[in-house]
C-alpha positions as CSV (number, residue, x, y, z in Angstrom):
1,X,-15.2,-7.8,15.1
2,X,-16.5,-5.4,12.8
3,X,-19.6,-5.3,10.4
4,X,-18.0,-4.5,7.6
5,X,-20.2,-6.5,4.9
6,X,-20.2,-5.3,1.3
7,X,-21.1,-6.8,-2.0
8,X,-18.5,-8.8,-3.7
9,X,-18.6,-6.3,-6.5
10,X,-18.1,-3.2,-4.7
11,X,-14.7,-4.9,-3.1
12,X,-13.5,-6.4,-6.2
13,X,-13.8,-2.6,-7.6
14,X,-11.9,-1.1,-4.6
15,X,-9.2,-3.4,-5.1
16,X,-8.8,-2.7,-8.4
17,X,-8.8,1.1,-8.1
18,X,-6.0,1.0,-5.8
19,X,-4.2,-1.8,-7.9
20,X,-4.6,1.0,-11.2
21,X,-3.3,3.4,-8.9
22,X,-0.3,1.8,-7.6
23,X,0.6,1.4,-11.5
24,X,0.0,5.0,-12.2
25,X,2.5,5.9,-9.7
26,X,4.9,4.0,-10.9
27,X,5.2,7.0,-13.6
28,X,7.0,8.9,-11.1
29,X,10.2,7.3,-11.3
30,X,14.1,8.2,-9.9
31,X,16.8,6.1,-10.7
32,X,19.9,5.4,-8.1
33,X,22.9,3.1,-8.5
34,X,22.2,-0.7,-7.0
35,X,19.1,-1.1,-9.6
36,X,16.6,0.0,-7.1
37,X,14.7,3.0,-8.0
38,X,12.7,6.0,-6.1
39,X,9.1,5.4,-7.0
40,X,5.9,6.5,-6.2
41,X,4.6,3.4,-6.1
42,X,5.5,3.1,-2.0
43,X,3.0,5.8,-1.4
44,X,0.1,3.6,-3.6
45,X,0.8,0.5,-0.9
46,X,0.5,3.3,1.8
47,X,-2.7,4.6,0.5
48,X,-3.8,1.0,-0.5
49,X,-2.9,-0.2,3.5
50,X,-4.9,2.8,5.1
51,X,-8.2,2.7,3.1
52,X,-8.8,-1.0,2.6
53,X,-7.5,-2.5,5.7
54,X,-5.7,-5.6,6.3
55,X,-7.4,-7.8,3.9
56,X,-8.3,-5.9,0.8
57,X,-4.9,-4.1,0.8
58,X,-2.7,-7.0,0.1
59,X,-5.0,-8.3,-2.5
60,X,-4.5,-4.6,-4.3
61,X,-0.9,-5.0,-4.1
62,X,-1.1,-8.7,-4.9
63,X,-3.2,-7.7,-8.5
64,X,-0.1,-5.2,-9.3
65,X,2.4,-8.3,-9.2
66,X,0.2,-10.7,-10.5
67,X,-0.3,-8.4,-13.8
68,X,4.0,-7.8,-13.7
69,X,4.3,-11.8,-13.7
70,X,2.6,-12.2,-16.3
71,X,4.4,-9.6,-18.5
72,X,2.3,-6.7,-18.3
73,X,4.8,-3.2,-18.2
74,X,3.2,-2.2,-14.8
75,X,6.2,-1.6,-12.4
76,X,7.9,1.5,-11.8
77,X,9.6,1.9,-15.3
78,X,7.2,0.2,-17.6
79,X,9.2,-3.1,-15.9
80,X,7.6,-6.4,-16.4
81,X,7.9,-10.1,-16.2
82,X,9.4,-12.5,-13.9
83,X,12.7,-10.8,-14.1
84,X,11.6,-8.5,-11.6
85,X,10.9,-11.1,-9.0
86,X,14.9,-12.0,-9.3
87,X,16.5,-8.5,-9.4
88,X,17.5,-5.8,-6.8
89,X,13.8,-5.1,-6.5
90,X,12.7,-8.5,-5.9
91,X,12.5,-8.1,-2.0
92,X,10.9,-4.6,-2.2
93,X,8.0,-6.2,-4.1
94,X,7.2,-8.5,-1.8
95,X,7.6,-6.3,0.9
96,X,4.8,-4.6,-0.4
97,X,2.1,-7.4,0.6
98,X,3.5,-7.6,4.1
99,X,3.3,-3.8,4.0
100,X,-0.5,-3.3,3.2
101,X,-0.7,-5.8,5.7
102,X,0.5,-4.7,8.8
103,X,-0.3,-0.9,7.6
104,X,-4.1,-2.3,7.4
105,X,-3.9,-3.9,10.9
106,X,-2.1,-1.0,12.8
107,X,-4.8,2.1,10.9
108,X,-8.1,-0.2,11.3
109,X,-7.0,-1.4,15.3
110,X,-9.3,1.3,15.9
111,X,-10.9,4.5,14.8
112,X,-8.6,5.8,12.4
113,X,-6.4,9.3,13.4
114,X,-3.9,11.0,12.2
115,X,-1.4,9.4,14.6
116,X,-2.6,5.9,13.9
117,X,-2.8,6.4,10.1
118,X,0.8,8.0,10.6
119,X,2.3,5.1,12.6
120,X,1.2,2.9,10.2
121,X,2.6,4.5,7.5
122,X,6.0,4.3,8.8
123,X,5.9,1.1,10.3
124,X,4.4,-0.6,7.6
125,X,5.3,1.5,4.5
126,X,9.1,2.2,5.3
127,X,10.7,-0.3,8.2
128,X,8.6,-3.9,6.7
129,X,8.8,-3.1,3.3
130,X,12.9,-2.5,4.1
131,X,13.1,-5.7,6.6
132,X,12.2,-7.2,3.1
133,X,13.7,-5.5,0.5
134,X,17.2,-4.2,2.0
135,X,18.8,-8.1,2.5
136,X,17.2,-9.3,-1.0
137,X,18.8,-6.5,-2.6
138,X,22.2,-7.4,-0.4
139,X,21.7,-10.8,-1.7
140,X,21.6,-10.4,-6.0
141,X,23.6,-7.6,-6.1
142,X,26.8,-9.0,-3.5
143,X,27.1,-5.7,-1.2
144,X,27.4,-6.6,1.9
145,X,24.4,-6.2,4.1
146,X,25.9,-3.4,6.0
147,X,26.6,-1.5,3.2
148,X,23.1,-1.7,1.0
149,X,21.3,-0.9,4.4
150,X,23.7,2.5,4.7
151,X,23.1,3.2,0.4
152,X,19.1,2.7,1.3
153,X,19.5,6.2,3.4
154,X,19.0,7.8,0.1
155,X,15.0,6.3,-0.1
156,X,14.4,7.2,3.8
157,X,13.5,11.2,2.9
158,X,11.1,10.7,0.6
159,X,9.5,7.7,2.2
160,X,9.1,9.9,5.2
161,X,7.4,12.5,2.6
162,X,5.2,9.7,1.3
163,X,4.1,8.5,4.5
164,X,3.1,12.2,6.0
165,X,1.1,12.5,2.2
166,X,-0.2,9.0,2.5
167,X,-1.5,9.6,6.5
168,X,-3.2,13.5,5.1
169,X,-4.9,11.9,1.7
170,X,-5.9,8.7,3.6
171,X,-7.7,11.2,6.0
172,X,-8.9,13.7,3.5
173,X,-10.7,10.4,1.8
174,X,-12.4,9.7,4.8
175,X,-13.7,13.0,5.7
176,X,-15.0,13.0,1.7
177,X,-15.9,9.4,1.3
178,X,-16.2,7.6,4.1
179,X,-17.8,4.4,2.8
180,X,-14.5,3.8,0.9
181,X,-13.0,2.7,4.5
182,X,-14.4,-0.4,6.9
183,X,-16.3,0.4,9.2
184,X,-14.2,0.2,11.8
185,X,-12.2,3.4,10.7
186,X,-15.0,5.9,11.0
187,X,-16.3,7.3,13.3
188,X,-19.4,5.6,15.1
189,X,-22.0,8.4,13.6
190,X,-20.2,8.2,10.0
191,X,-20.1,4.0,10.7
192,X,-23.8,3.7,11.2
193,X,-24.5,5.6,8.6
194,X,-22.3,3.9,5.8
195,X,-24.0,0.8,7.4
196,X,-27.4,2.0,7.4
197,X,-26.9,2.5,3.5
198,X,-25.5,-0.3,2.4
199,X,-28.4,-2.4,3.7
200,X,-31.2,0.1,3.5
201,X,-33.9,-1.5,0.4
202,X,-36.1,0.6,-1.3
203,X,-39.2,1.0,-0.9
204,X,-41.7,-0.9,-3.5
């Protein structure tokens, strides 16, 4: 367990941070054949996985698609609606929540490293967020499943970039800010003291 209580106001903010930044990196944008683009958006998840854990994380990623079904132009693109949720991409998107899932779980198992943020990265941010998205996109566009797993080779190097920048920024923030993280992540001298501010009341 960890003692990780914060003010429903200071989560909700998190949450929404990450979720704006997921949607500005979906300004960095590479188009390939099959209707699945290169997008910085992965490296958002990543980021979104590492800092807020296995809870918050999700919910993030959950915001970004909540604002796409509903119309808003917040995908990589300026893409939009519920047309997205039944294209090439569909599977990647969902792959996304599972992501910032299991990327939360592996980083916050313990005191966060580089080797644990790293792990997570690639477990979570490349081989779920393919388990997901490679046989959805097999299934709209009619490639065989062989064959769209062998064209996704062309995402693998810069997902492998993303993850390494994910795993340094994610550690770089909690060097910086380290009440941005659980408390589980830090730590024990940096834990306390995020603790001991959060519930410290001044004095009358």
């Amino acid at each position: 367990m960890t003692d990780d209580r914060r003010p429903l106001s200071a989560d909700l903010a998190r949450i929404a941070v990450f979720a704006a930044l997921v949607i500005v990196l979906g300004t960095v944008m590479v188009p390939l054949p099959g209707g699945v683009p290169i997008t910085g958006q992965t490296l958002g998840v990543m980021l979104a996985g590492l800092v807020l854990g296995a809870r918050r994380g999700p919910l993030a990623i959950l915001t970004v698609l909540a604002l796409a079904a509903i119309g808003l132009p917040v995908l990589a693109g300026g893409r939009g609606g519920l047309g997205a949720f039944v294209g090439p991409t569909a599977g990647y998107l969902i792959g996304w929540v599972a992501a910032a899932a299991v990327i939360g779980l592996i980083a916050h198992s313990g005191r966060l490293s580089w080797w644990r943020a790293g792990l997570a990265a690639l477990i979570g941010g490349i081989g779920v967020v393919y388990l997901f998205g490679i046989p959805v996109q097999a299934w709209v566009t009619g490639v065989p499943l062989d064959l769209t797993a062998l064209s996704s080779l062309a995402f693998l190097p810069g997902d492998l970039l993303k993850a390494a920048l994910a795993t340094a920024l994610a550690l770089a923030l909690r060097r910086a800010y380290p009440r941005a993280f659980p408390a589980r992540a830090l730590p024990a001298s940096d834990a306390r003291h995020a603790r001991d501010t959060r519930t410290a009341v001044p004095a009358s």
